[in-house]
N, C-alpha and C positions, 0 to 999 in steps of 0.2 A: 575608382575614387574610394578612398579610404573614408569609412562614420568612425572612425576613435576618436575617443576625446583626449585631449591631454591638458595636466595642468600643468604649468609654468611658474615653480616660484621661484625669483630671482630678484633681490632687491637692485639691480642695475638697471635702468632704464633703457640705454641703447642697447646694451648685448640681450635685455629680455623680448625689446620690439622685434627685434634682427632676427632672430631665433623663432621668434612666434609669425614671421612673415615665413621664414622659411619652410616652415612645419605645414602652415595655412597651405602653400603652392603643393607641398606634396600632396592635400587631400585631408588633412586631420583637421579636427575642430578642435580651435587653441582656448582656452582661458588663462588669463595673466592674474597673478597673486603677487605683493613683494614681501610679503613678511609672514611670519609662522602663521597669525594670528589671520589674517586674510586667507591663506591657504586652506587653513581649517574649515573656514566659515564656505571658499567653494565646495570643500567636499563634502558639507554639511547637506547642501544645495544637489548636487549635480555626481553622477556617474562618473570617474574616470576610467581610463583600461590603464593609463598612463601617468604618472606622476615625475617630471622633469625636476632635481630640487637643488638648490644650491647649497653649499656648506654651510657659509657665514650670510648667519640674517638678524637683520637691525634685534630682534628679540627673542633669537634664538638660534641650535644647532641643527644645520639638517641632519646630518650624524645620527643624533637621537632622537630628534621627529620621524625618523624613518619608520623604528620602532613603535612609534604613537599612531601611523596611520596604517601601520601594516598589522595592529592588533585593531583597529575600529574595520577598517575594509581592506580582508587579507586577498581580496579576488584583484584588487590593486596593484599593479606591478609598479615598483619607485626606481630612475634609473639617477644617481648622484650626480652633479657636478662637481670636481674637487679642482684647489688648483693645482697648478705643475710642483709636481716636486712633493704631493701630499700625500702618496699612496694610503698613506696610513689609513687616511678616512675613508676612503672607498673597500675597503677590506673591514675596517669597521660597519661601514653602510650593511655591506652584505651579510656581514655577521648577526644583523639586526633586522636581516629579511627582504633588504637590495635586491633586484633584479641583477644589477652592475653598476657600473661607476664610469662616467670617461672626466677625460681629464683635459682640463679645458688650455684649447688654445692647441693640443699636440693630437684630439681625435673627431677634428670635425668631419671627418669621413666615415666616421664609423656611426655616427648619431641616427642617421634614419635608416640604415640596416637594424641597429640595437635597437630602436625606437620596433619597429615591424617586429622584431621578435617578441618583443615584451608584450605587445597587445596579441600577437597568437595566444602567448600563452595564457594574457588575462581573461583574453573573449572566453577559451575555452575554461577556465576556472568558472567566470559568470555562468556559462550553458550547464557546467557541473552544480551549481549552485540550485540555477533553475529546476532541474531535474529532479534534484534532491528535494527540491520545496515543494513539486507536483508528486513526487512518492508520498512524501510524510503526510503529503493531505490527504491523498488515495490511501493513506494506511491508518489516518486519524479519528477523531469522533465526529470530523464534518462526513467524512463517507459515511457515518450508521445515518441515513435518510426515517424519518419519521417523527410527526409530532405529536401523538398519541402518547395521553397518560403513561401508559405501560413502557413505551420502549424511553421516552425522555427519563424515568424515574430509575429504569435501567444506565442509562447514561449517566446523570449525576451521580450513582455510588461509584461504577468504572473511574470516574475522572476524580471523587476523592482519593479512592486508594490509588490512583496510578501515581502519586506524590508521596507513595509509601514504597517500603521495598518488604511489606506483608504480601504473601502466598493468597493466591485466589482462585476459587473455586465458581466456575461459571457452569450452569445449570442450564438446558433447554435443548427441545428437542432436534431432530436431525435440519440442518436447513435455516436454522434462526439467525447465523453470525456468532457461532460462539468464538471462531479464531478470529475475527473483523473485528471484537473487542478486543481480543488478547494482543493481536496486533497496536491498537490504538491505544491499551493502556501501558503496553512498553514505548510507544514511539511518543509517551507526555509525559514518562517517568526519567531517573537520574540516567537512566540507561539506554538512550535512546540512541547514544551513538555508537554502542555496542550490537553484539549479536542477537538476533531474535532467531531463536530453533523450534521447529515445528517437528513433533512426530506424534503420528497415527499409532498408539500403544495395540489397537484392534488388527494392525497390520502386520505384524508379527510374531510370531510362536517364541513361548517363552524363553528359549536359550539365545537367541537372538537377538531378542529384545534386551535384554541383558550386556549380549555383547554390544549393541548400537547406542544404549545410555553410557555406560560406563567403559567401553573399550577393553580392549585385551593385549594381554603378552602374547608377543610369538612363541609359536609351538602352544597356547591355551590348551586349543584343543587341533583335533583334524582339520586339514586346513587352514588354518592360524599361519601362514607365512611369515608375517610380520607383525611389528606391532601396530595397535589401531589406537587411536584416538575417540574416545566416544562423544556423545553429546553433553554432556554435561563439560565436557571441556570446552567444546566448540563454542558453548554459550558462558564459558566464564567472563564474569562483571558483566552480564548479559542476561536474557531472559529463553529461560528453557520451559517451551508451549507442550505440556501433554493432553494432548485429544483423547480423546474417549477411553481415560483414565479406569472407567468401570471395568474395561475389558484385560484388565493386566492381569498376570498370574499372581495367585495369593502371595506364594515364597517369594516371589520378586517384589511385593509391595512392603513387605518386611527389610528388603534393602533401603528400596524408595524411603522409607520412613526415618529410618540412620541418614541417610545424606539432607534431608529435611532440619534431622535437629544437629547434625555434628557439621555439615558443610564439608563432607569429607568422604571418599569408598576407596575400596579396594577392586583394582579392575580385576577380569577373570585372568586368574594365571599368575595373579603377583600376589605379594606380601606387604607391601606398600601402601598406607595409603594415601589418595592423591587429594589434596586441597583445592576447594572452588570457591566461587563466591556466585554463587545464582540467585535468580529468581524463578519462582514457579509459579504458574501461572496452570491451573489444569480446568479441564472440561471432561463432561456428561452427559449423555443422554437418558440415562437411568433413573432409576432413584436408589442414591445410595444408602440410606437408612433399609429398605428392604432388603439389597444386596445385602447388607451385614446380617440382619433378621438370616438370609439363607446359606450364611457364613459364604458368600461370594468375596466380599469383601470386608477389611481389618478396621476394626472400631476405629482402633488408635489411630490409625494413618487419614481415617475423615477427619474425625475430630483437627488436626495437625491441617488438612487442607483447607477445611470448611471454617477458618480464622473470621475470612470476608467471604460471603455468598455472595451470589450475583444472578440472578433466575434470567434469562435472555426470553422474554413473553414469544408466543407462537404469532403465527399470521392473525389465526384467526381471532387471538386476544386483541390486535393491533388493527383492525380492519381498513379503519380510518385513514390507516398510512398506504394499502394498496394502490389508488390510483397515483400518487409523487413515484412510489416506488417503480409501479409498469411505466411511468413515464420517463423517469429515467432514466430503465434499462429499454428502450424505448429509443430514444436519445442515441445508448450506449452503442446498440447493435445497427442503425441505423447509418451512424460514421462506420462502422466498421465494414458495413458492407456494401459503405456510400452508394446509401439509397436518401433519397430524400422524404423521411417521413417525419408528419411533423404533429400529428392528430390521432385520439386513439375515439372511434362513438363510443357514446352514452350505454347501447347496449353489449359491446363488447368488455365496460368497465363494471355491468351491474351484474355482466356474468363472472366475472373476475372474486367481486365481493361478494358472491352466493356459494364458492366453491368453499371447499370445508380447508385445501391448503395441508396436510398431512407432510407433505416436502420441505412445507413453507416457502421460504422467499430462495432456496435454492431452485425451486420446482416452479415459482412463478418466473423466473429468471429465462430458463429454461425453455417456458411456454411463450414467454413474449420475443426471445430469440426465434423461434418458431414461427412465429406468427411473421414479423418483421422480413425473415427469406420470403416466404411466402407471397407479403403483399406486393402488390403491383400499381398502387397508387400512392397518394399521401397520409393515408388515416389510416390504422389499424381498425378490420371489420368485423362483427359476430363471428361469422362464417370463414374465418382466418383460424377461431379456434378450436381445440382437437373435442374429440365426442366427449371423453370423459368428463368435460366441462362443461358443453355442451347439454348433454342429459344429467347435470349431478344433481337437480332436483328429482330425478327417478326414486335418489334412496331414501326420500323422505318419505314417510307413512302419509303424512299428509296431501300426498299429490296423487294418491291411491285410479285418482280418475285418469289416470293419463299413464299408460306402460310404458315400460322401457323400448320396447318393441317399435310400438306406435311412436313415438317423439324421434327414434334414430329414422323411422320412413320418414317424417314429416322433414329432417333437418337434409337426407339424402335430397329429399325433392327439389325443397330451396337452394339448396349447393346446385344441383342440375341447372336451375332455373339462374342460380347467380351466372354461369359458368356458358349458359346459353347451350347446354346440352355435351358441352364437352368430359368426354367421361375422364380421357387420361390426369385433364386440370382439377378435375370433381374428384376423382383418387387422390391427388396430392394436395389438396385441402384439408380432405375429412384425415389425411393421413394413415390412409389405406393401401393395398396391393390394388392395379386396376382387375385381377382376378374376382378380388374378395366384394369389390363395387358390382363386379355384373352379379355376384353370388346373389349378394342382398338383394339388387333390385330385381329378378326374378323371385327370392322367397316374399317379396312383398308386393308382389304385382305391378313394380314402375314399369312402364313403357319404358322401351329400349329405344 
């Protein structure tokens, strides 16, 4: 049985009912229109895959309606009626974004094959559609999870400038989301259905990095087979992401700073140079006022990035947002490794927001994927988490009364006693060797 919809508009009463019976016994769901003005108003209503339209209607051309519904919903396939003898407007139709055209009275055989084609092609337009709306949200501001001062007042400047095509300089340390915005503030900006390019500047050595921005002529250098295209092309009328922008060589940020203000370089090896139109969008982990202090890096070229700042706060500025966020990724890893877990306790969340976060949210991400293999029931449990978290009230002075020593025996014992004595399941909790578990429990006198 065929679920497509089709709409039917045809100001003829018998040949619209005949037609919509016929369509009905194949399997499709018909809806009847007879005039432009009704036609609209269905698919104002209602989903088609299909649009059935006549030429001549009491207040209008389907000709050029075709046009008018195939810019409102282009995932719409229209297929024309024309009559005998009118080719013309069926080549019109299509010129204005037709599926096809038949021609009535000389292609009633071909109607529900053309019909079947037209809805393959529409459904899978619709699943492209769909796909695309579930990316842009996974790459949008609804993905930055949290509602903490800090990270909401980060969101509202991202989402003023992303209605700019001003250079932005996003701040914060390793683990916070600095590309999660970069990402979200191209895919709300003019450029959203352009290229978004990502490169790691800390990933490679400066002649390279060189080569991978700006591309090169064949024969540049050794190895140079051909020519290359760099990124800064890749991402023309587009948004070009440089990560850890601190880490670039000085001489190469002196290029950086020419294609900043001219929109223009010279690749390695030519004399040329090449026209873009980018956006930059770069990130830090540093601070780059000291950088410059230790001539790491070029006045000119902060100043030139640091137009819009944007500080991404750490975990531990955001605290408040920990439990949504391990629940989440909670959620995240739990389909993924279709487990049904659906609960995280009280104490495994109050040891979550006691830990200092150093990683931040790429390290709690991490820790709650961890945990999640791990469990074997429905709730996320203390004893699912790893030591360092575990004892991270150790490094506070204030716990003076209780060693490091003494709380890793106490947490060994409890994992023992969760685990009902089993060592191999007690090693892959604490996330240990089962070597390194007999080690300990002999240096601290646990019965074996």
């Amino acid at each position: 049985m065929n679920l497509a919809s089709i709409l039917l508009i045809d100001d003829e009463p018998q040949l619209r009912q005949l037609l919509a019976r016929l369509l009905s016994v194949e399997g499709f769901e018909v809806i009847e229109a007879d005039s432009v003005k009704s036609g609209l108003k269905q698919l104002e209503k209602h989903s088609f895959e299909v649009v059935l339209l006549d030429v001549k209607l009491p207040d209008g051309n389907g000709v050029e309606l075709v046009k008018t519904i195939k810019e409102k919903y282009p995932e719409t396939e229209i297929i024309l009626q024309t009559a005998y003898g009118n080719i013309a407007d069926g080549v019109s139709a299509i010129k204005n974004g037709a599926f096809d055209y038949l021609v009535k009275g000389n292609d009633n055989n071909r109607i529900i094959p053309l019909i079947n084609k037209a809805v393959e092609k529409s459904k899978l337009q619709f699943k492209i559609k769909e796909l695309q709306q579930q990316l842009n949200q996974t790459l949008s501001f609804d993905a930055i999870i949290g509602k903490s001062v800090a990270i909401q007042q980060a969101i509202s400047l991202a989402k003023k400038v992303a209605l700019t095509d001003s250079t932005v300089l996003l701040e914060g340390e390793t683990g916070v989301g600095k590309e999660l915005f970069a990402q979200a503030i191209h895919n709300t900006s003019s450029r959203k259905n352009k290229a978004f390019v990502a490169v790691n500047c800390s990933a490679f050595p400066k002649d390279l990095l060189e080569s991978e921005l700006f591309g090169h002529r064949k024969g540049a250098y050794t190895g140079a087979a051909n020519d290359k295209k760099g990124l800064f092309e890749e991402a023309d009328n587009g948004t070009l992401f440089l990560d850890e922008i601190g880490e670039m060589n000085f001489d190469l940020q002196a290029k950086l700073l020419r294609v900043l203000e001219t929109q223009s370089f010279i690749k390695v090896g030519d004399s040329t140079p090449t026209k873009v139109n980018v956006r930059i969008i770069a990130a830090t982990n540093r601070t780059l006022t000291k950088e410059i202090e230790q001539e790491h890096f070029r006045a000119d070229l902060y100043y030139r990035l640091s137009s819009f700042k944007i500080l991404i706060p750490s975990l531990r500025e955001r605290k408040e947002d920990i439990e949504s966020l391990a629940k989440h990724f909670m959620l995240v890893y739990s389909a993924k490794l279709k487990k049904r877990i659906a609960h995280i306790d009280s104490a495994f969340l109050k040891q979550l927001k006691n830990y200092p976060w150093k990683g931040n949210i790429r390290e709690l991400k991490n820790i709650i994927e961890r945990a999640v293999i791990l469990c074997e029931t429905e709730t996320l449990t203390f004893d699912l988490l790893p030591l360092e978290i575990i004892d991270c009230e150790s490094a506070n002075p204030s716990k003076s009364d209780s060693s490091l020593a003494s709380m890793e025996k106490n947490h060994i014992q409890k994992t023992l006693i969760h685990t009902k004595g089993n060592k191999t399941k007690t090693a892959e909790i604490l996330g240990i060797g089962l070597t390194t578990l007999y080690r300990k429990m002999e240096e601290y006198g646990i019965e074996k």
